[in-house]
C-alpha positions in Angstrom: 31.1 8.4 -17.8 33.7 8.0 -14.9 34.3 11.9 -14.6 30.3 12.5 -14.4 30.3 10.2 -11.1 29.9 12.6 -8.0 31.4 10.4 -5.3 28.4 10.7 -2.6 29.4 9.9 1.4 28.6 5.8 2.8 27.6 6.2 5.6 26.7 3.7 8.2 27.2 0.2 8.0 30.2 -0.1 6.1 29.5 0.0 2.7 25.2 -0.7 2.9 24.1 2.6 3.4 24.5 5.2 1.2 22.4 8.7 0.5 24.2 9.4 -2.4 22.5 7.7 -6.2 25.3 7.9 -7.2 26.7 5.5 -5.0 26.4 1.3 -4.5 25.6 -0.3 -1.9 26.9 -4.0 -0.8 24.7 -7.2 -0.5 23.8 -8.5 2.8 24.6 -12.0 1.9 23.4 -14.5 4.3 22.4 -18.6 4.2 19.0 -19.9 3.0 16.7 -17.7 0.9 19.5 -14.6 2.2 22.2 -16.6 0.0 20.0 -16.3 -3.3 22.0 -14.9 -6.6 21.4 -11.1 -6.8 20.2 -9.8 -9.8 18.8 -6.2 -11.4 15.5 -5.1 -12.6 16.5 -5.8 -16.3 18.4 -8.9 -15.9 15.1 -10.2 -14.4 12.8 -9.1 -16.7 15.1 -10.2 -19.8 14.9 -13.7 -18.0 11.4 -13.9 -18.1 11.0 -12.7 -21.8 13.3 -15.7 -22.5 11.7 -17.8 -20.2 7.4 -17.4 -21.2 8.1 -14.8 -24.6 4.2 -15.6 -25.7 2.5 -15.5 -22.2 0.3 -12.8 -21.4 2.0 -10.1 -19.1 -0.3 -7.4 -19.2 -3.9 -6.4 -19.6 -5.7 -3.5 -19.8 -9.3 -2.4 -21.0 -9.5 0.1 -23.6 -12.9 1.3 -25.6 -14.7 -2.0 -24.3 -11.8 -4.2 -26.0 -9.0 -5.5 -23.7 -5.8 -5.1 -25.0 -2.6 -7.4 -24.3 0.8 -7.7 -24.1 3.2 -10.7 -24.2 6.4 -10.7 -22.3 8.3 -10.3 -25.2 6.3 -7.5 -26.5 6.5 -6.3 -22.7 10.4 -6.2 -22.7 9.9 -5.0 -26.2 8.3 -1.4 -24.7 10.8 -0.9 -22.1 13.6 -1.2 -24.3 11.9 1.1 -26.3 11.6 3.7 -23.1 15.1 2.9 -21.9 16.1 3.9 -26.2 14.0 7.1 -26.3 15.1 8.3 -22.6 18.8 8.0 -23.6 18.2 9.5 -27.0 16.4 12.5 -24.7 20.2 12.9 -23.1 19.1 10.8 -19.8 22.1 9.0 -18.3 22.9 6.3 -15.5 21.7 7.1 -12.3 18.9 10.0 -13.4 15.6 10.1 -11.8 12.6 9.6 -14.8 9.4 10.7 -12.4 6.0 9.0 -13.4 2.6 10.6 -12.0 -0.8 9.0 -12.9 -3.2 6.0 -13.1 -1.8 2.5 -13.3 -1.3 1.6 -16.7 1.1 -0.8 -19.1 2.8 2.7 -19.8 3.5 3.4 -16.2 5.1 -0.3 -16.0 7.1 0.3 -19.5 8.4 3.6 -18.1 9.3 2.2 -14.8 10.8 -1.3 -16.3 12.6 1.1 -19.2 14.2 3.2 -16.6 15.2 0.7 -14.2 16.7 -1.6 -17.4 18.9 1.3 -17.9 20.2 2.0 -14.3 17.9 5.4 -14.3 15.8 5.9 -11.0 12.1 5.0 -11.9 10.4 7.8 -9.1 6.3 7.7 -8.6 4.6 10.3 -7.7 1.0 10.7 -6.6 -1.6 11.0 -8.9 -3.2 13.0 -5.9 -0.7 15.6 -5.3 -1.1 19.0 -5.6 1.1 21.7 -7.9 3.4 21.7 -4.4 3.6 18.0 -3.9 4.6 17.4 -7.2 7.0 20.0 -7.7 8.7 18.9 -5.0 9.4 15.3 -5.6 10.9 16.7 -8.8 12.9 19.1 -7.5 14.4 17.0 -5.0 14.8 14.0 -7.0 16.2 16.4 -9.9 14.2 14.5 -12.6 15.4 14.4 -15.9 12.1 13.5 -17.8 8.6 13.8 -16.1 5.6 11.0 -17.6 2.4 12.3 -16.9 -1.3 10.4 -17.3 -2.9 13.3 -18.9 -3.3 16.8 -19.4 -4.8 17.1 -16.1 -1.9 16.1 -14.4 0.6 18.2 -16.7 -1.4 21.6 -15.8 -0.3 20.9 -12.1 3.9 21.6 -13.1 2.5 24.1 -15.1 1.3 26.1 -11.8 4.8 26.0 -10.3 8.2 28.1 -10.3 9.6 27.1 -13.0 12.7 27.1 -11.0 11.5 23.8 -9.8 12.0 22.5 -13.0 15.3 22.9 -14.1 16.3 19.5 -14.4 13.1 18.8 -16.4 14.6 18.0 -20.1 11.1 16.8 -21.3 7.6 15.7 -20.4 5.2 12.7 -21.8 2.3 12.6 -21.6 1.3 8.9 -21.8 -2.6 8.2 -22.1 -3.0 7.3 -25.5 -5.8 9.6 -27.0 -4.5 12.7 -25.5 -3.6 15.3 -27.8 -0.1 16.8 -28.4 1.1 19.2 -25.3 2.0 22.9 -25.3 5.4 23.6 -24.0 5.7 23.5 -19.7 7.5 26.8 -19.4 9.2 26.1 -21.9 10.2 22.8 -21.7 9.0 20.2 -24.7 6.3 17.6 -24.2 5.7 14.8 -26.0 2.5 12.2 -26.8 3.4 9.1 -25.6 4.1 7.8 -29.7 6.0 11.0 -30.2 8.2 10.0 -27.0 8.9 6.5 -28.2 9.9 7.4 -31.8 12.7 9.4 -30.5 13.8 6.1 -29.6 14.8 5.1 -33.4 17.6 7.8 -32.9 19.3 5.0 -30.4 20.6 1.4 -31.1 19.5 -1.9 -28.9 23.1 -2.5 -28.8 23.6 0.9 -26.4 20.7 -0.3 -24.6 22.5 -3.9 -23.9 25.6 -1.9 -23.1 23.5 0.3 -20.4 21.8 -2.5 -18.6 24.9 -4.8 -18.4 26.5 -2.1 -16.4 23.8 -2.4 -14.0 24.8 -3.9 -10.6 22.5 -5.2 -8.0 23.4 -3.1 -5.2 22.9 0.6 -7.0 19.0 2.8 -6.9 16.4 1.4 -8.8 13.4 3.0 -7.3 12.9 6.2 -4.9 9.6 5.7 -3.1 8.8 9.2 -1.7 7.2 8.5 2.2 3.8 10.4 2.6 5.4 11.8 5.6 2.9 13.2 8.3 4.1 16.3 9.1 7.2 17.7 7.1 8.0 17.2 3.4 8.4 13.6 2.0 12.0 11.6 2.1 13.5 9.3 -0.2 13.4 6.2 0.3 16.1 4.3 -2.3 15.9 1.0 -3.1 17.9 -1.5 -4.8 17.9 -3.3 -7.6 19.1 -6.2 -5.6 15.9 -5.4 -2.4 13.2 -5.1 -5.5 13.7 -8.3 -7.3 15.1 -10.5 -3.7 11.9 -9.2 -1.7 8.9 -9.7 -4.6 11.0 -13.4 -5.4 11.4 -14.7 -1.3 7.7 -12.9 -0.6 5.8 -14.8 -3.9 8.0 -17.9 -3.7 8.9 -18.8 -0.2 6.1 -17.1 2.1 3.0 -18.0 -0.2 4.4 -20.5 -2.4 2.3 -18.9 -5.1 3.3 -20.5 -8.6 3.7 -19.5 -12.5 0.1 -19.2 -13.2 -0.7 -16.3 -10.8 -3.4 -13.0 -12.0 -3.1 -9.8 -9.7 -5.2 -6.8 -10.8 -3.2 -3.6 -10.3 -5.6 -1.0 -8.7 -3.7 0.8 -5.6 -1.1 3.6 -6.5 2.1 2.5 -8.2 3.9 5.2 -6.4 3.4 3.3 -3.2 6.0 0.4 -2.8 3.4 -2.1 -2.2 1.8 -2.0 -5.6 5.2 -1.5 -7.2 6.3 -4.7 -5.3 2.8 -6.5 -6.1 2.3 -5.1 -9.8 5.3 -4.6 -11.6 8.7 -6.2 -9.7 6.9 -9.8 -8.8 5.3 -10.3 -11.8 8.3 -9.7 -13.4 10.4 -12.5 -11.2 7.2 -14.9 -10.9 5.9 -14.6 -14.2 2.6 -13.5 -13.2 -0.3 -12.1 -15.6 -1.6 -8.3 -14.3 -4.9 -7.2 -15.7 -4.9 -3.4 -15.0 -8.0 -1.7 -13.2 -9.9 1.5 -14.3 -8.8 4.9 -12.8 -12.3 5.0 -10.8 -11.8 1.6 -9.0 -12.0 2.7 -5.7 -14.9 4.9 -6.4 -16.8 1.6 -7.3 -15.9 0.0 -10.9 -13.5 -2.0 -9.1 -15.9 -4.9 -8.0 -16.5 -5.4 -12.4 -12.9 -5.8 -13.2 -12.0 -8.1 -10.2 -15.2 -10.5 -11.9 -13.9 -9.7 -15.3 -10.4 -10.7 -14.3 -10.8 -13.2 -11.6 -7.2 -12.5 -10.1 -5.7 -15.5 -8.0 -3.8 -13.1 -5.2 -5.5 -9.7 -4.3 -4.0 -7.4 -1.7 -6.0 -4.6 -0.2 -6.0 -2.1 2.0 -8.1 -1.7 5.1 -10.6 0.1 3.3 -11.0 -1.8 0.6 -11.9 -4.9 2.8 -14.4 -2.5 4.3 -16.5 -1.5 1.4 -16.6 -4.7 0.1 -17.9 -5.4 3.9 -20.3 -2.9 3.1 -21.5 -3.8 -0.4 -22.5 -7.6 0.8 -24.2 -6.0 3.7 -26.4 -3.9 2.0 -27.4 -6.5 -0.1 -27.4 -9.4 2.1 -31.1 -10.3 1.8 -31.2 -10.8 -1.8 -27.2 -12.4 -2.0 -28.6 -15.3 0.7 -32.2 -15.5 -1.0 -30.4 -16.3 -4.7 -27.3 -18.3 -2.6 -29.4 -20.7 -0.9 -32.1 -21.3 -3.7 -34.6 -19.1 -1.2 -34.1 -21.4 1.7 -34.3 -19.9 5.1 -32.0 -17.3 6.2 -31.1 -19.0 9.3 -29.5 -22.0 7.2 -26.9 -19.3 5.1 -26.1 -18.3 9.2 -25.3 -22.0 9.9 -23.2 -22.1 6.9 -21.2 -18.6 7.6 -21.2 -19.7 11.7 -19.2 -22.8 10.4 -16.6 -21.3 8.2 -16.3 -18.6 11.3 -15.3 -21.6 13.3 -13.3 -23.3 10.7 -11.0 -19.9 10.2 -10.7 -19.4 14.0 -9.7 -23.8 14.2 -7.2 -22.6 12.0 -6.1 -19.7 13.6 -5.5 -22.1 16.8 -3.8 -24.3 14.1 -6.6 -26.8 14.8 -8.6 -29.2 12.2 -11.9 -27.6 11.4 -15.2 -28.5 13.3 -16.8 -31.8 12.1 -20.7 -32.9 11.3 -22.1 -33.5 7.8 -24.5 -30.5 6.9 -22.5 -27.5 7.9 -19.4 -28.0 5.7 -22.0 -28.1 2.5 -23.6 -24.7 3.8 -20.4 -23.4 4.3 -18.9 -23.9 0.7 -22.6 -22.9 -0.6 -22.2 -19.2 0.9 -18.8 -19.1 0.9 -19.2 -19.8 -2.9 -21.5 -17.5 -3.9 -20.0 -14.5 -1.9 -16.8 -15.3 -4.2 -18.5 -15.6 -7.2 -20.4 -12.0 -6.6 -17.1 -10.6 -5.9 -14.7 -11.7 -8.7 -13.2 -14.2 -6.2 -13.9 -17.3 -7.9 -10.5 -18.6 -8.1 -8.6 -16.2 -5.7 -6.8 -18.4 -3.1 -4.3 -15.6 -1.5 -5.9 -12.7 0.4 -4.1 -10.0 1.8 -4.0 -6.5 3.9 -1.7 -3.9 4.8 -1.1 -0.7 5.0 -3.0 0.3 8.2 -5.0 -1.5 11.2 -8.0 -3.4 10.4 -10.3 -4.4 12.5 -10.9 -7.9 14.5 -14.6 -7.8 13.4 -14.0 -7.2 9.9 -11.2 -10.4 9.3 -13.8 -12.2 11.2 -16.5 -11.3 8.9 -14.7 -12.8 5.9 -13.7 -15.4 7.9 -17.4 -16.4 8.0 -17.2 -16.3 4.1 -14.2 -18.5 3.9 -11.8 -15.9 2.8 -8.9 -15.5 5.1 -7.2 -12.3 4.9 -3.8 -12.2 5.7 -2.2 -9.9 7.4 0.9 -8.0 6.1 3.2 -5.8 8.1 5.5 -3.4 5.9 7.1 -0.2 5.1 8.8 1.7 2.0 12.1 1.3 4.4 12.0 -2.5 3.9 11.3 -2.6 0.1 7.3 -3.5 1.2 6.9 -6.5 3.7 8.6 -7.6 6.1 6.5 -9.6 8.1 3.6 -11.7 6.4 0.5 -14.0 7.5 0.2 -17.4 6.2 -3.1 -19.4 6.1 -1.2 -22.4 7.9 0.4 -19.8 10.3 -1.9 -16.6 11.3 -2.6 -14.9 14.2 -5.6 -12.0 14.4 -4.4 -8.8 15.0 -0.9 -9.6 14.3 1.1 -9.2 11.2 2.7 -12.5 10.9 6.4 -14.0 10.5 9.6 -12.4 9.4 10.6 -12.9 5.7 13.5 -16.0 4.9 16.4 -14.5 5.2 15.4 -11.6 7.3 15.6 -10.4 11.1 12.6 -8.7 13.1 13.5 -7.9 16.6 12.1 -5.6 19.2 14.3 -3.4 20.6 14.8 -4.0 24.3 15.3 -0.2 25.8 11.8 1.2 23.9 10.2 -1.8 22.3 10.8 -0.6 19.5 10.2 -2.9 16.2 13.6 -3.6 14.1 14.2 -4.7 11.0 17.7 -6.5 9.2 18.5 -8.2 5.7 18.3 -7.6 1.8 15.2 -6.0 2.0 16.5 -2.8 4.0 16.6 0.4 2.1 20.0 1.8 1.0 19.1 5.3 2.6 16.8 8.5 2.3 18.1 10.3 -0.9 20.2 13.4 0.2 19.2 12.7 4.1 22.5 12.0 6.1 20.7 13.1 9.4 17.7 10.9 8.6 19.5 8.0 7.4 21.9 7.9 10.7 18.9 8.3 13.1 16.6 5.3 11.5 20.1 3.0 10.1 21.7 1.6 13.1 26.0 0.8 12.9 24.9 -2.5 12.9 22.5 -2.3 10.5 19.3 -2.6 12.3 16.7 -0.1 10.8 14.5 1.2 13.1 10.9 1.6 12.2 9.2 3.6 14.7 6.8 1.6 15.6 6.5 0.1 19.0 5.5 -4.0 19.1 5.6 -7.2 20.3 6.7 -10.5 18.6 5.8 -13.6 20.3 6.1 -16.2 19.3 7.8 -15.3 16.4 4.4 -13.2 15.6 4.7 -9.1 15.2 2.0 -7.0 16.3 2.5 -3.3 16.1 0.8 -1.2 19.2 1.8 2.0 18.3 4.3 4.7 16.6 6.6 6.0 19.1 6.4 9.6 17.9 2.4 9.1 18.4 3.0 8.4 21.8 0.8 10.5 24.2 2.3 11.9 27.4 -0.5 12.5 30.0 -0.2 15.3 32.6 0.3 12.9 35.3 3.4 11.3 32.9 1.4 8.3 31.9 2.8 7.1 28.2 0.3 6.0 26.4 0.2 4.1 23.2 -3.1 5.8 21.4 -3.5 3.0 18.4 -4.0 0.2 21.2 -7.1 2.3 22.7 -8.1 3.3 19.0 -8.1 -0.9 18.1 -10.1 -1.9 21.1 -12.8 0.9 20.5 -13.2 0.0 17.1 -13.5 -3.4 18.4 -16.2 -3.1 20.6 -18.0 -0.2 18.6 -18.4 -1.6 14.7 -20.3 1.5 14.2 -17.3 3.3 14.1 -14.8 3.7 11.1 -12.0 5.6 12.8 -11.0 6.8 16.1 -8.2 9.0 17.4 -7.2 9.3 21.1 -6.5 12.8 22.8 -4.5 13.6 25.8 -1.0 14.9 25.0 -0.1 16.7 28.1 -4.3 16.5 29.3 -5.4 15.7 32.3 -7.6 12.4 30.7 -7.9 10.9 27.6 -10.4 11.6 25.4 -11.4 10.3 21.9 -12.5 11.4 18.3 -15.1 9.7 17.0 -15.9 9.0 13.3 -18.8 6.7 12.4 -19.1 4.5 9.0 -20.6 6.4 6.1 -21.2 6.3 2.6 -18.9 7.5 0.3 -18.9 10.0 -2.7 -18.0 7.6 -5.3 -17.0 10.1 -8.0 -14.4 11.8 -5.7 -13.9 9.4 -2.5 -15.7 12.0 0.2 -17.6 11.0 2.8 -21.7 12.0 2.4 -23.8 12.1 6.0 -26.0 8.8 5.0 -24.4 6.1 7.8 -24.5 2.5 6.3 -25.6 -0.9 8.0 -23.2 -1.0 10.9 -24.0 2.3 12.3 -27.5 2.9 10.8 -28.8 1.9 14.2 -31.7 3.3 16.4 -33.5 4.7 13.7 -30.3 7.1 12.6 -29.8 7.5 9.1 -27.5 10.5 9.5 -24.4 11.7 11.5 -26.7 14.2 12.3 -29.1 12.0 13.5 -26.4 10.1 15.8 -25.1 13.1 17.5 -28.7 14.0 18.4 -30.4 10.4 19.6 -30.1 9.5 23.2 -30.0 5.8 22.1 -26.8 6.8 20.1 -25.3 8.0 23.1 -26.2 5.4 25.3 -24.6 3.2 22.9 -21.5 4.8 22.8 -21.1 5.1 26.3 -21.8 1.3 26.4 -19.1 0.7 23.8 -16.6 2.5 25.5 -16.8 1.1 28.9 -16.4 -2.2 27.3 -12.9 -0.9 25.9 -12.1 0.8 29.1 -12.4 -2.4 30.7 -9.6 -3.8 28.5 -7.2 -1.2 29.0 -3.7 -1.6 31.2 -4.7 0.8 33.1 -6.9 3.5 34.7 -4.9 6.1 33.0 -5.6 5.1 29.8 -9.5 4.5 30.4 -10.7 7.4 27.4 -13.4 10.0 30.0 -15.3 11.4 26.9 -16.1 11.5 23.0 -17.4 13.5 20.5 -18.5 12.4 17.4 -17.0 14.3 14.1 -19.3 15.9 11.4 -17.3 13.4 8.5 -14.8 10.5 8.4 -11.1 10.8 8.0 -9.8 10.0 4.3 -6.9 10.9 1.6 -8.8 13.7 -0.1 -10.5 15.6 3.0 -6.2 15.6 4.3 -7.0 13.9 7.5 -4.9 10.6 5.8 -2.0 10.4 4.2 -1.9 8.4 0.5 -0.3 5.6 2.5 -3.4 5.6 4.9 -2.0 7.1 8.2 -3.5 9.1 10.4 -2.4 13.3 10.3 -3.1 13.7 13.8 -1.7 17.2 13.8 -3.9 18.0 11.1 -6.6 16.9 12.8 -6.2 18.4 15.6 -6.0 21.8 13.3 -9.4 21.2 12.0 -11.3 20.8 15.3 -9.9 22.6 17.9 -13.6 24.1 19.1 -14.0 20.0 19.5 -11.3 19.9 21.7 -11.4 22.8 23.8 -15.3 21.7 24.4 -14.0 17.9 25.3 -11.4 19.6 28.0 -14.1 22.2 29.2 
C-alpha cells in the first residue's frame, strides 16, 4: 500500500492543513470538550452496534409498510458496502460519490465508505449533466451510487473523459431495473452491488477500518459556490464524529432516545452532520422522509414520525408559517372547542411574551388564565404539525426573519438559531433555549474559538471542527486557513456578548459611487422586517449613485417542482391583490411599500445606505429558477443577469 501513497504538500499550520487525501492531518487537542478521545467514523459506529445492537436506527416508508433497521443490522450493510467496494478494486483514500434522495442506502454507502477510510462525496440530486460530472471528475471517483435511472442518464450526457476514474455505477433504489452500461462502464442494481461483496472477507474489512486514523478525509462536501465551480471542502474523521458528539451532547444536552427525520440534502454538511454522523455517536433513531417533502408530504411524515429535534431551513419555517395561516380560522375554531377567536390571541400573546421573557433571560409573565390558553394553542399547533413531542427547534442555513421566530414564538416553539459552514464541519455557533438572542446565531461550540477579526470585522473560526483544506486548492486553502490557524469565513459580524450575528459577506459588500461600503444583507433584514409581505430582497448600488432594492413578494409555490406560481399568500395578499400582477399595478401596494421602506430607512447607519427606489420582480428567488444556490444563498450575479432592463429602469 505504502508505494500507492502520493505524498501531497501540508500546508499551513504545521501539520493541520493539508489539500492532499492522501495526506493526515493532526488533532487540535485542547482542555474541556477540546480534550475528548478522537475517534473515526467506523470506530464509532462499531461502538454503537455494541452498545444498542436491537434499537431501531433507521426507518423508511416503502409501499405503505415502514421498513427498519437495527443497529446491528445497520453496521451489518455498511460492512457489506465497505466488502463489495473493495471487491470492485476501491482502495484507502478513494472518493465513492453518492447522488440522490435520502435513503438507508445513501447512509450504508456513506458509513461503508467512511468504515473503510474511502471518501464518502455527495452530490446534488439537483445538478445538472455539468455539475455532476464535475464533482466526479475532480474528486476522481472510483464508484458513482445513483438514486435512479433518472439520475444515471445525467453521466450518461457527459464526456466520457469525465469518467475515467469511474470503475462502476449503482444504482440504489430498490425496484429499479438492471442498468445499461454508462459509456461503457458497468452498473449495478443495488443487490447485484452488494453480492459482489461475498468475493471479500469481514476480516479485510476489520483490517481496513483499523488502519483508519482520526485525523485523515472522511467526507468532501462540495461548496455550492456562487460564482465559479464548487471547492472541496475535506473533513475528518476526527471533525465528523467530535462536532455531531460536542453539538448533540454538550450544546443541547439532547439524550439516547432522540428521533430526527432526514429530509434536507445529504450532500449538504448539515444533514450529514444531523442524519447520519450524530445519530451514529448519540444513538439516535432517523425515520427517512419521502423524496417530495418539500413539495408538501413532508408535514405527514413529521406526524407519522413525531421526531424529538427538527432542523430547518429558513424556508421551511416559512411554509409551515404559511400552511397555519391559511388555515387559521378552522385550526383556532377546533383548538379552542369554537370559543372566541380573541381568546386563542390571548393565549398566543402570552407565549409571545413568555419566549421574549426568555429571550431577556427573565421568568415568564404571571396570572392564571393565560398560561392555560397558551398550552391550549400552543398544543394543538404541535399536534397539527407532527410536533407533539419535539422539544429542540432549529434553523440555519440563511437569514430568517424577526417576524417569523416571533410568530412561532407565539406558538411556544422556539427556534433556535444556528450559525455554520461546510468549512467548520456544520456549526459553529448555536442557540440555546436558556441562552438566545433574536437575530443572532448564538455561542461558540465547547472547545472552539469565534472571534472577529479586528482590521475587517471579519468572523473567525478555530478548533477540531475546522476543515483540513479545499481538495486540490493550495491558493484557496492559504487565503481562508490562517498560519495560526484561524479560518476565515467571509462573513462580516459582531459577537457580543459572546453572541455572533453575521451582517454581511465581505465579497457582497457594495461600494457606492461616493465610496460608502455598505453591507447589503443588513438593509435586506430590516426590509424584510418591516415589510412581511416580502419573501426576499436584494440591495443594488455597486458603484451607483444610490441604493436601490429588488423586491420579491411571498407566493405560492409549485409543489410538484418547487417554482413559484403568481397567487400571493396571506402576508402579502393585501389590498385586494391576489397576484404579483396585481401588486405591481395597485396604488395601495405602492403606498405600502413606500411606507415599509421609510420605516427601514429610518433604521439605517446612515443616509448613504437609505435604499431611493424598488421594483418588484415578476417571481421569487429559489434553487430551481438559479437565483439560489442548494445551500440557500443568494447568486447576486445571476440575478443581476436576469434583470438588467430592471436595473437600467431603477438608475434611469
Amino acid at each position: 500500500m505504502a508505494e500507492e501513497i502520493v505524498v501531497g504538500e501540508v500546508i499551513s499550520n504545521g501539520t493541520y492543513t493539508t489539500t492532499d487525501p492522501q495526506c493526515d492531518v493532526d488533532i487540535r487537542m485542547g482542555d474541556g470538550a477540546a480534550a475528548r478521545a478522537p475517534v473515526t467514523v467506523g470506530d464509532a459506529l462499531r461502538r454503537t452496534s455494541a452498545a444498542v445492537p436491537n434499537k431501531v436506527a433507521l426507518r423508511v416508508k416503502r409501499e405503505g409498510v415502514w421498513r427498519e433497521w437495527t443497529w446491528s443490522q445497520y453496521e451489518g450493510e455498511a460492512v457489506r458496502v465497505a466488502q463489495s467496494l473493495i471487491a470492485l478494486g476501491v482502495k484507502e483514500r478513494e472518493a465513492v460519490a453518492i447522488i440522490g434522495f435520502n435513503s438507508p442506502e445513501w447512509v450504508f454507502s456513506w458509513a461503508g465508505a467512511a468504515t473503510i477510510g474511502c471518501m464518502g462525496t455527495g452530490i446534488y440530486a439537483t445538478n445538472g449533466p455539468e455539475g455532476v460530472a464535475y464533482v466526479v471528475d475532480h474528486a476522481k471517483a472510483k464508484i458513482v451510487i445513483a438514486e435512479d435511472e433518472k439520475q444515471l442518464a445525467k453521466f450518461r450526457k457527459v464526456d466520457k473523459s469525465l469518467l475515467k476514474s469511474v470503475k462502476a455505477f449503482v444504482v440504489y433504489s430498490p425496484n429499479e431495473p438492471t442498468p445499461d452500461k454508462v459509456h461503457g462502464i458497468p452498473a449495478y442494481t443495488w443487490s447485484g452491488f452488494m453480492e459482489l461483496g461475498a468475493k471479500t472477507s469481514q476480516e479485510a474489512v476489520e483490517v481496513k477500518r483499523g488502519a483508519v486514523v482520526p485525523g485523515q478525509c472522511c467526507s468532501l462536501i462540495y461548496t455550492s459556490g456562487t460564482t465559479g465551480n464548487p471547492k472541496a471542502v475535506m473533513i475528518s474523521h476526527d471533525s465528523c464524529t467530535w462536532t455531531a458528539k460536542v453539538a448533540f451532547e454538550d450544546v443541547f444536552g439532547l439524550g439516547r432516545e432522540e428521533h430526527v427525520v432526514s429530509y434536507l440534502p445529504l450532500s449538504h454538511i448539515a444533514a450529514q452532520l444531523m442524519d447520519i454522523i450524530s445519530p451514529m455517536v448519540n444513538e439516535v433513531t432517523v425515520h427517512f422522509a419521502r423524496p417530495d417533502a418539500l413539495k408538501g408530504s413532508l408535514k405527514g411524515t413529521l406526524q407519522e414520525c413525531q421526531p424529538t429535534v427538527f432542523f430547518g431551513v429558513p424556508r421551511v419555517w416559512e411554509k409551515f408559517r404559511e400552511a397555519i395561516l391559511a388555515k387559521a380560522k378552522d385550526l383556532y375554531s377546533g383548538l379552542l372547542g369554537g370559543l372566541k377567536k380573541n381568546i386563542g390571541a390571548a393565549g398566543k400573546a402570552y407565549n409571545l411574551q413568555k419566549y421574549l421573557a426568555a429571550e431577556r433571560g427573565e421568568a415568564p409573565p404571571g396570572g392564571c388564565l393565560s398560561p392555560a390558553l397558551g398550552r391550549k394553542v400552543s398544543g394543538g399547533i404541535k399536534a397539527v404539525l407532527g410536533f407533539e413531542r419535539c422539544h429542540t427547534f432549529c434553523t440555519g442555513a440563511a437569514p430568517i426573519s424577526r417576524d417569523v421566530l416571533e410568530y412561532f414564538g407565539s406558538l411556544d416553539i422556539n427556534v433556535l438559531e444556528l450559525f455554520g459552514m461546510s468549512e467548520v464541519t456544520g456549526p459553529s455557533n448555536c442557540s440555546v433555549a436558556d441562552a438566545f438572542r433574536i437575530g443572532k446565531c448564538g455561542r461558540q461550540l465547547p472547545g472552539t474559538e469565534t472571534a472577529i477579526a479586528e482590521e475587517d470585522g471579519e468572523v473567525i473560526f478555530r478548533g477540531r471542527h475546522v476543515m483540513m483544506g479545499y481538495m486540490y486548492n493550495e491558493k484557496a486553502t492559504k487565503e481562508t486557513i490562517d498560519e495560526e490557524g484561524w479560518l476565515h469565513s467571509g462573513d462580516i459580524g459582531t459577537n457580543e456578548e459572546g453572541y455572533l450575528k453575521i451582517t454581511g459577506r465581505k465579497k457582497e459588500i457594495l461600494i457606492t459611487a461616493a465610496g460608502e461600503n455598505v453591507a447589503p444583507v443588513l438593509l435586506e433584514d430590516e426590509i424584510k422586517k418591516q415589510l412581511p409581505c416580502v419573501s426576499n430582497a436584494m440591495v443594488i448600488g455597486d458603484r451607483k449613485k444610490y441604493l436601490t432594492v429588488f423586491l420579491c413578494l411571498k407566493t405560492k409555490m409549485n409543489e410538484e417542482d418547487g417554482t413559484p406560481l403568481p397567487g400571493l399568500v396571506s402576508d402579502s395578499e393585501l389590498f385586494g391583490c391576489s397576484t404579483v400582477q396585481d401588486a405591481k399595478t395597485s396604488p395601495e401596494y405602492k403606498k405600502h411599500l413606500d411606507e415599509g421602506l421609510t420605516r427601514a430607512n429610518k433604521n439605517a447607519i446612515s443616509r448613504a445606505q437609505n435604499v431611493q427606489k424598488w421594483a418588484i420582480l415578476p417571481r421569487d428567488f429559489t434553487q430551481e429558477g438559479g437565483e439560489l444556490t442548494p445551500t440557500m444563498k443568494l447568486r447576486r450575479k445571476v440575478v443581476l443577469e436576469m434583470y438588467p432592463d430592471v436595473v437600467a429602469q431603477l438608475y434611469n
